[in-house]
N, C-alpha and C positions, 0 to 999 in steps of 0.2 A: 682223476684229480685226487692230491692226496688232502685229508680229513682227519681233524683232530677227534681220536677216540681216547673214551673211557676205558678204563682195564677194569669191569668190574669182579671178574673172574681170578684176577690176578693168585689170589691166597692158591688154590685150587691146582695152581703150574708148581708151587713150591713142594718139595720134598721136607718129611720130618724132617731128617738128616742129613745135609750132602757128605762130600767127606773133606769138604775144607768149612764149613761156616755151618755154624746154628740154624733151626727155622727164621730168627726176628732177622738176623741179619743176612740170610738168604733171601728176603721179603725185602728187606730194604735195598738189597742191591738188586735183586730186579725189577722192582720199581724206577730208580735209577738207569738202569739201561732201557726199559722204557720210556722215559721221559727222554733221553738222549738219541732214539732213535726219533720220535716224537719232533724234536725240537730239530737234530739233524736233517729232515726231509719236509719239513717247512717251506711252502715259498718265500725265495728271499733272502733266505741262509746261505744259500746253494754257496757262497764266496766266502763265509767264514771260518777262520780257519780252523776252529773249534770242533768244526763237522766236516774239515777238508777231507774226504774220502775221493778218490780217485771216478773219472766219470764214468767207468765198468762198476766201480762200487754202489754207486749212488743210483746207478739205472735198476741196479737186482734190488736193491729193497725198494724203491720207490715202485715196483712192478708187484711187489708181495703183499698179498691179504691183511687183515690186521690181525688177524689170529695165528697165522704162521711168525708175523714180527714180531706178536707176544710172545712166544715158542724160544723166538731168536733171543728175548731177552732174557730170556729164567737161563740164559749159562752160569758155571758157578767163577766167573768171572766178568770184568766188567769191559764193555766196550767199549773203555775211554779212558784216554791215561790221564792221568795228572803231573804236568809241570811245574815241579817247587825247585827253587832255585835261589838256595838262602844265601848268594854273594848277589842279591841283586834286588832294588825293592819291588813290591808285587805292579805298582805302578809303572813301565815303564816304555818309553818311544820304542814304534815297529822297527823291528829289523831289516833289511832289505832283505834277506832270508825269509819271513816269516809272510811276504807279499805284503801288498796292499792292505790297509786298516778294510774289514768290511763295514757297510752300513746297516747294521741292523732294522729292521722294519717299526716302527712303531705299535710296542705292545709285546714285543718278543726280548728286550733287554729288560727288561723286569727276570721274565721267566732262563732266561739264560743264566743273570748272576745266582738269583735264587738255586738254579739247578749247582751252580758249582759250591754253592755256601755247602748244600746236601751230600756231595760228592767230598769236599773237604770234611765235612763230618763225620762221616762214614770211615774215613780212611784214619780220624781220631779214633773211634771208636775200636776199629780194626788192630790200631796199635795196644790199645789198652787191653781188647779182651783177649787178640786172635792173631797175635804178632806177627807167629808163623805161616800165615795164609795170606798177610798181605803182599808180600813182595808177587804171589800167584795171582791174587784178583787185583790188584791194582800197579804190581810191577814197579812198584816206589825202592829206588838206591837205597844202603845202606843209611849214605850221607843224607838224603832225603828223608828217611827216617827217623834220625835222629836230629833234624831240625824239627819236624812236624812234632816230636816229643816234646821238644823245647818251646816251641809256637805259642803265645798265647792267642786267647779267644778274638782277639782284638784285629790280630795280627792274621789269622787264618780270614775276617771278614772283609778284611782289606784286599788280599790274595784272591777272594773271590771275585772281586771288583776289575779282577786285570781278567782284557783276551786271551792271554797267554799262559791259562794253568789250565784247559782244558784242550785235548786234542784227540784224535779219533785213534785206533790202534787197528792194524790192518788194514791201513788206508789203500794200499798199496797191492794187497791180496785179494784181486774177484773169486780165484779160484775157491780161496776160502769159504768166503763168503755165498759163495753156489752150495757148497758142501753141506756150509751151516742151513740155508734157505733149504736145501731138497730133505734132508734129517729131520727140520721142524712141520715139513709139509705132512710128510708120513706121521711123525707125532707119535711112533713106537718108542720106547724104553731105550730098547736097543738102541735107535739109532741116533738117537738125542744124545746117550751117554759116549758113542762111538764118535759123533761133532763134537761134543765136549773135550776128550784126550785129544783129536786133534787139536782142537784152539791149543792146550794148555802144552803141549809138545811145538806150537809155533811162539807162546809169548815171545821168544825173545824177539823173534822177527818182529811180532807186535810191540816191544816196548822201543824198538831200533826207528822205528816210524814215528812213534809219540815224537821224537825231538823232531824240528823244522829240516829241513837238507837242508845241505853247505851250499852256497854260491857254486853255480854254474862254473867253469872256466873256460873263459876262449881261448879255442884252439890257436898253437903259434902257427906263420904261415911262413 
């Protein structure tokens, strides 16, 4: 059964240095992927799309220790993309792409927008100090970029308030995701940094999944 844990170890998984992000803000984003995998494997999530991870996805970490999952979160990138979408307000009716609205559990929509306020913050942050490492840890467009410069404070609080700016990255990748899971279990140097070049030699595939898929089409007969 999965179990809400504390990270109190958390400082101790970060490196002085990585080679894209500072200690504060290698702390901050694993924290952040923490709380995402946390909130992802929740009873009761399981439908939103937030944390839609594929069901090979969602069986390997739901099966994994919490100190392997900690492992899983210090990558020096993040396990969740963010959808900004500045032709459109942050507010707006599901898609038939996007499925069904889910129901969130009572007690869990608190901690969800909260999370994505942190996630939108991070990624200000990112623009300001660390330009050139966000489009790697959080895989934000150009165009994206330079709305989020533009954003203000107001505007970014709103945007956290919509279903649709956070979504999982490698939903779609178990294979991945075994890679990442058996690299954290060992917990060698080695082979944490050899899961890491892979994620970051897959983002794109990761950032191709952040958007919703197209409509199905029936086949003509």
């Amino acid at each position: 059964m999965y179990q809400e844990t504390h990270h109190p170890g958390q400082d101790a998984l970060t490196p002085a240095r990585s080679g894209l992000l500072p200690p504060a803000l290698r702390r901050d984003l694993t924290d952040l992927n923490c709380q995402y995998l946390e909130l992802g494997l929740a009873p009761g999530l399981e439908g939103d799309p937030r944390f839609g991870w594929s069901e090979p996805v969602r069986l390997s970490l739901l099966a994994l220790d919490a100190g392997t999952r900690m492992r899983i979160a210090s990558v020096p990138f993040a396990l969740f993309g963010l959808v900004l979408s500045p032709a459109r307000p942050a507010r707006v009716a599901p898609r038939v792409e996007d499925g069904p609205p889910a129901n969130v559990p009572a007690g869990w929509q608190g901690r969800c927008e909260s999370f994505a306020h942190q996630a939108l913050f991070l990624a200000r942050r990112l623009l300001d100090g660390e330009p050139m490492a966000l489009h790697l840890v959080l895989g934000l467009s150009d165009e994206a970029q330079h709305w989020l410069a533009e954003c203000r404070l107001a505007q970014l609080a709103e945007m956290a308030g919509s279903s649709h700016v956070i979504r999982p990255r490698w939903r779609l990748h178990a294979r991945f995701w075994e890679m990442l899971a058996a690299a954290a279990r060992r917990g060698t140097p080695t082979a944490l940094e050899w899961a890491h070049c892979s994620g970051l030699c897959l983002l794109g595939a990761a950032d191709s999944d952040v958007a919703p898929p197209p409509p199905r089409r029936r086949p003509r007969r």
